[in-house]
Phi, psi and omega in degrees: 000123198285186154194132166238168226298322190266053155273312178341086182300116153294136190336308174300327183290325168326287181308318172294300179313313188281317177298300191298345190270314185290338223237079193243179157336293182313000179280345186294337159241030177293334153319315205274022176265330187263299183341315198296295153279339164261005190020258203274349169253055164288333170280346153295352180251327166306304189291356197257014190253003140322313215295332185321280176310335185284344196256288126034313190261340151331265187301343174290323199289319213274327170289314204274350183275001174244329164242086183293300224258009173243139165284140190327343206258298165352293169320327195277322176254020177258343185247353152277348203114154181273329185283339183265320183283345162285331176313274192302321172293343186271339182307301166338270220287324170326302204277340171274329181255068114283335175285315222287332167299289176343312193279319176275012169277321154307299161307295183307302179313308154325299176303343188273309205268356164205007196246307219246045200288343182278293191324122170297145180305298171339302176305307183277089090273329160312315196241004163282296194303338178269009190255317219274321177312294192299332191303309190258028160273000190270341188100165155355283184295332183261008156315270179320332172267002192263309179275014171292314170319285192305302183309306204272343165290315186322323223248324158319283187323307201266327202299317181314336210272007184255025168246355156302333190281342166299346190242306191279231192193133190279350189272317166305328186241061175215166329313134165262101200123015175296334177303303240066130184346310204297295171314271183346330218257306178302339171285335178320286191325313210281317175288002168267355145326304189288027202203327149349165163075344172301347182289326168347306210289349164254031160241327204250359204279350197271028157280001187280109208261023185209057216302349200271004170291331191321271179345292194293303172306346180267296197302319178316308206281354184270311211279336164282283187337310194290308160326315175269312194282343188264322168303300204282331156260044177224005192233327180309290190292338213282328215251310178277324180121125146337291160324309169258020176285312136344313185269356164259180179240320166261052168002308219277336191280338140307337149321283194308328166309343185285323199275128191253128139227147194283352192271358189223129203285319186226082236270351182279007181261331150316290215282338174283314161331291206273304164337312189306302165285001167291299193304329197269343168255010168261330159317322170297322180304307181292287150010273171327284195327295191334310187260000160295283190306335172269338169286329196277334177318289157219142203285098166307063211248097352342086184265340164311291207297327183287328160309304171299346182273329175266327179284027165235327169300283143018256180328311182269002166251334173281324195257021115343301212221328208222043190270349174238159192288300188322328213269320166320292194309321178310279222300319191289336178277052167196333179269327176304354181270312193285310190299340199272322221264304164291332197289308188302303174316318181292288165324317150281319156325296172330278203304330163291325172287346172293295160342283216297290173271066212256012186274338169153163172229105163311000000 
């Protein structure tokens, strides 16, 4: 696998691309996803639903120290075959573009209900796919700097939201463990949707211009992500309540109603703002992946036509199957299983036939 050199990601830009891919727009409900079973101890099931990525950063450390310079899909067919391992690498590519109608139908909807309400769904789709496409038609590297950007708006955004603990009632989030474990352990699960998509790193660690960084770049992008998903259903119940967490469809943006600052009249218009473009670089994002994963398949030299290809598929599976919130939530809590679940499978396959055959592969 050629690369060239000023393609070369540095370990931070590495750690920000794994923050942007786990870290989108859906996180504004991930509280009303664990409440539902974990009630007041849903931020504990968010941090123990790390361990996923944290198993994740595992088998990368354990691939990439035997294949630095090939990426997982390389892999997949030098130790199954080229005819199995592509089966599995399009399997792959199945499980990164299943988020993907879901995330522009949230966007869009967001964008209608809080920022744009006269733009037509077609209009914000448009200008999602045609902003998110040029991004990731620029490559890697302005990826990485595009999610360097993104990182330091999260850290705007949220850092306002510790201004909250003044409003809300510790009664809200007590007893703690009050649920019971059993329950705690099940919200975990409902919480590796948002934690998901860390599989990216094994397309991307042999762009790492320090291979011996992988680590420290991976554990960094979990060790925050969990830190922003444990605040935010943890700052959610502490200010609202279990109860009415539930009667909303974005938890966390009613947070954001709370927050006073004095030089800014309305701190939810920073923060719808700033969301848009989080949102528009996990499209870029996914975009890249799509067309990483389909070039490896087969070799593409009309890559526009592909782009239109996925942006109308895209489009016609969001307004189809995911134009209402109620009916997405049905739909993801079943493709998010299956896809996380082929990820797990996949990735661990890989790392036991390396295990396995490590004397060498005819």
């Amino acid at each position: 696998m050629q690369i060239e050199k000023k393609e070369l990601l540095t370990p931070n830009e590495v750690t920000f691309i794994l923050i942007g891919i786990m870290l989108d727009v859906t996180a504004t409900s991930l509280p009303n996803n664990v409440v539902g079973v974990a009630k007041q101890d849903g931020w504990i099931s968010v941090l123990i639903g790390a361990i996923y990525p944290l198993y994740v950063v595992l088998i990368v450390v354990y691939v990439s120290g035997k294949f630095p310079k090939e990426n997982i899909l390389v892999i997949s067919k030098r130790y199954m075959g080229k005819t199995f391992g592509t089966i599995l690498n399009l399997l792959f590519l199945l499980s990164f573009f299943s988020f993907f109608p879901p995330l522009i139908s949230t966007i869009e909807i967001i964008v209608r209900t809080e920022a744009l309400p006269l733009l037509t769904p077609i209009k914000i789709n448009t200008v999602l796919f045609f902003v998110g496409v040029y991004a990731a038609s620029l490559g890697i590297k302005v990826l990485g700097r595009i999610c360097s950007l993104t990182f330091w708006m999260v850290i705007v955004i949220i850092v306002p939201t510790i201004s909250i603990l003044n409003q809300g009632s510790l009664l809200n989030i007590g007893p703690i463990f009050g649920t019971g474990i059993v329950n705690i352990l099940k919200g975990s699960l409902d919480s590796t949707y948002d934690y998901s998509l860390l599989e990216l790193i094994f397309l991307i660690y042999p762009f790492i211009n320090d291979s011996r960084k992988i680590k420290s770049s991976a554990l960094k992008a979990v060790g925050f992500t969990a830190i922003i998903y444990t605040w935010i259903t943890f700052i959610t119940i502490y200010y609202m309540g279990k109860d009415i967490i539930p009667k909303t469809i974005w938890s966390f943006f009613t947070v954001t109603e709370a927050v006073q600052i004095e030089v800014v009249n309305n701190f939810r218009y920073i923060f719808v703002f700033f969301w848009m473009i989080i949102a528009i670089k996990s499209v870029a994002i996914f975009n890249y992946v799509c067309m990483f994963i389909v070039q490896d398949i087969k070799k593409i030299r009309r890559k526009k036509v592909i782009y239109v290809v996925i942006a109308i598929v895209v489009m016609v599976l969001a307004k189809t199957y995911y134009g209402d919130v109620l009916a997405m939530g049905e739909i993801t809590k079943y493709t998010s299983t299956i896809s996380v679940t082929y990820n797990l499978v996949y990735i661990t396959l890989i790392a036991s036939l390396i295990w396995l055959k490590r004397g060498g592969v005819k």
